[in-house]
N, C-alpha and C positions, 0 to 999 in steps of 0.2 A: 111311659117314660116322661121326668120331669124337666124343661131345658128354663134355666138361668136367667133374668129379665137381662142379668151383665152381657150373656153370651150371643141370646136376641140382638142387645144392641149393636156390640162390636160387629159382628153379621150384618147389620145396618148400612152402620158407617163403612165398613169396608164395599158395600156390593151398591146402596143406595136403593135398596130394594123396599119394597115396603115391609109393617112390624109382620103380619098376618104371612106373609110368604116365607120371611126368613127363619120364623119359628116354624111355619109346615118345612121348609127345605131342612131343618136342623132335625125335626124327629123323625125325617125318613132317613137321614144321617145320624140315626142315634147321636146326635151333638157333635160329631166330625164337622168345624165350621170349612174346613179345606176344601172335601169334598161339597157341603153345602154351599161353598163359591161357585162351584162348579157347575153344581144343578141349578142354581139359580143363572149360571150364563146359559146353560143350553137353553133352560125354559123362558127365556130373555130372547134370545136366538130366533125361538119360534113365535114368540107374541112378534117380535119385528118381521117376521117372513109374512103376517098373516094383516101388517097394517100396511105393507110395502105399496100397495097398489092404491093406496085413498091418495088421493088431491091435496096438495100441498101449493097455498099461495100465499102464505105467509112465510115470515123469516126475517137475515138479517145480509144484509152486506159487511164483510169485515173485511178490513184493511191491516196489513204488518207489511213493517219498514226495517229490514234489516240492520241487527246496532252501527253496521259499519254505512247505511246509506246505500249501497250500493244495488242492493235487488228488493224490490218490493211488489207486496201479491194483490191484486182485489179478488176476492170472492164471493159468489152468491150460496147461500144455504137456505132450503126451502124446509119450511115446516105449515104445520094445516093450521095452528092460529098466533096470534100475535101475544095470545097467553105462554104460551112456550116460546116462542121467540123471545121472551123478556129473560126466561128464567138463565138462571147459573149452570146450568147445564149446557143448555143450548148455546150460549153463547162463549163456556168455554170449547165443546167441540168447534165453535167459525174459528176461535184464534189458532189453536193445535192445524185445524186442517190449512189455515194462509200460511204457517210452520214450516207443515208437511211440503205445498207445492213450494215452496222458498228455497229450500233443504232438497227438495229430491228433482225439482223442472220434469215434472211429466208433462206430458203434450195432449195428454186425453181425458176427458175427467171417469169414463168407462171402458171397457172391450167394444161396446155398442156402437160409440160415438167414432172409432178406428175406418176410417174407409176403406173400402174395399182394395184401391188400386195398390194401398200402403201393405195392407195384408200379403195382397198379391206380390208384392216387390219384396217382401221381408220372405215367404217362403221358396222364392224364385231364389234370394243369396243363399238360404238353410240346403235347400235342393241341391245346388253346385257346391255349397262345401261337406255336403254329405257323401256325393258322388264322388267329388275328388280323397276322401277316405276311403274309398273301395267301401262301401257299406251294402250288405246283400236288400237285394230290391224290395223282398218283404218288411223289413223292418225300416225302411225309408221316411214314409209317410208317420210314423210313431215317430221318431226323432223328428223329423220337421214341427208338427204339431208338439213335444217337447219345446222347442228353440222359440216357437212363436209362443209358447204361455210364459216366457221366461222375458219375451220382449213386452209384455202385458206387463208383468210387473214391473219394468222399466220407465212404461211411457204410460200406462195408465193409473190414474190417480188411487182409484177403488182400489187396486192390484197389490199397490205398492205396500212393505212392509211399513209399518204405523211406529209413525217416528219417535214416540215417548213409549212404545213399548215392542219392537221389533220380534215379538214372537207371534204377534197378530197382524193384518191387514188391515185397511185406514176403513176397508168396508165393514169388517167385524167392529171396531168401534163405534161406526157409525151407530150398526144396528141393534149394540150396546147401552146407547144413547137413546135410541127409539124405546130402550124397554125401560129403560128409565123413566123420560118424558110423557109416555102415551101415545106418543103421534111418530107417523111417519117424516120420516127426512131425508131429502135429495139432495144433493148437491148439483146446483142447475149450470153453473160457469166459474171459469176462473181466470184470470189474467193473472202473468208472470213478467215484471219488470227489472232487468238485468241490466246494469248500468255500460254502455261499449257495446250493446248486442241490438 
C-alpha cells in the first residue's frame, strides 16, 4: 500500500511524531490517520513507561499569574538535559501544567507524595459513611478504595483531569510529551498562591 507525503504530513502535525513512525503507523492503518493517532499514543505511552526511571536534572521553573492577580503558581519541571528544556514542547507543557495547579489547587503533586496519616483519616470518613448506608461488610473495603482514587483525583496533580483536554490526565500528557521529546519528565514541586489564603 501507497500512503500520501500530504497524509504523512498532516499525521505529523497533528501527533508531532516523527516522518518514519507516522508513515509505519498509517500503513498498518491502511491510511486510517484517526486510528493512526491512536497507535501512535499507545506506542508513545510505552516509549514514556520505559524512560520513566532515567535521571532527570535538568529543566525549567515556570511561573503563571492569574489575569485577575489574584492566584499565582511557581513550578518545577524536571527533564534529563537543558537541550529539551529549551524546546517548544517542553516548555509549553511547565505553562499548561502552572494552568492546571492555578485552575484545580491540588495539594499533592502524586499518590506517592499523600501521607499516610492523610490516607488514613480519608478512609476512616469513607468507612463511617459507608457503614452509616448499611453497606454489606464484603463490599466495604471496594467502595472505600473507590472514594479514595476519586480523592486522588482531587488533590493530586498526576490524577487530576488535564485541563486543556479533560478526557485525559495531567499524567497521560505528561508522558505524551516524553514521547515527543525523548526524555523523561517529573514534575518535582509546586507552589500555589491564593490571594486572602
Amino acid at each position: 500500500m501507497s500512503i500520501a507525503a500530504t497524509l504523512v504530513k498532516e499525521l505529523r502535525e497533528k501527533t508531532g511524531a516523527g516522518m518514519m513512525d507516522c508513515r509505519k503507523a498509517l500503513l498498518e492503518t491502511q491510511g486510517d490517520i484517526e486510528k493512526a493517532v491512536v497507535l501512535l499514543r499507545q506506542k508513545g505511552m510505552i516509549t514514556a513507561e520505559k524512560k520513566a526511571g532515567r535521571q532527570t536534572t535538568a529543566g525549567r521553573t515556570e511561573a503563571y499569574i492569574h489575569f485577575d492577580g489574584k492566584v499565582g503558581v511557581l513550578i518545577e519541571v524536571n527533564c534529563e538535559t537543558d537541550f529539551v528544556g529549551k524546546t517548544e514542547a517542553f516548555r509549553e507543557l511547565c505553562k499548561n501544567l502552572a494552568m492546571q495547579v492555578a485552575a484545580n489547587s491540588p495539594r499533592f503533586v502524586s499518590r506517592n507524595d499523600v501521607p499516610e496519616s492523610v490516607r488514613e483519616e480519608e478512609r476512616n470518613i469513607y468507612r463511617a459513611q459507608v457503614r452509616d448506608e448499611g453497606k454489606p461488610d464484603h463490599i466495604v473495603e471496594r467502595i472505600i478504595e473507590g472514594k479514595l482514587d476519586k480523592f486522588y483525583q482531587r488533590v493530586c496533580l498526576l490524577d487530576q483531569p488535564y485541563v486543556k483536554e479533560d478526557s485525559k490526565k495531567v499524567q497521560d500528557e505528561i508522558k505524551e510529551t516524553i514521547a515527543k521529546v525523548g526524555e523523561n519528565i517529573v514534575v518535582k514541586r509546586f507552589c500555589r498562591y491564593a490571594l486572602g489564603e
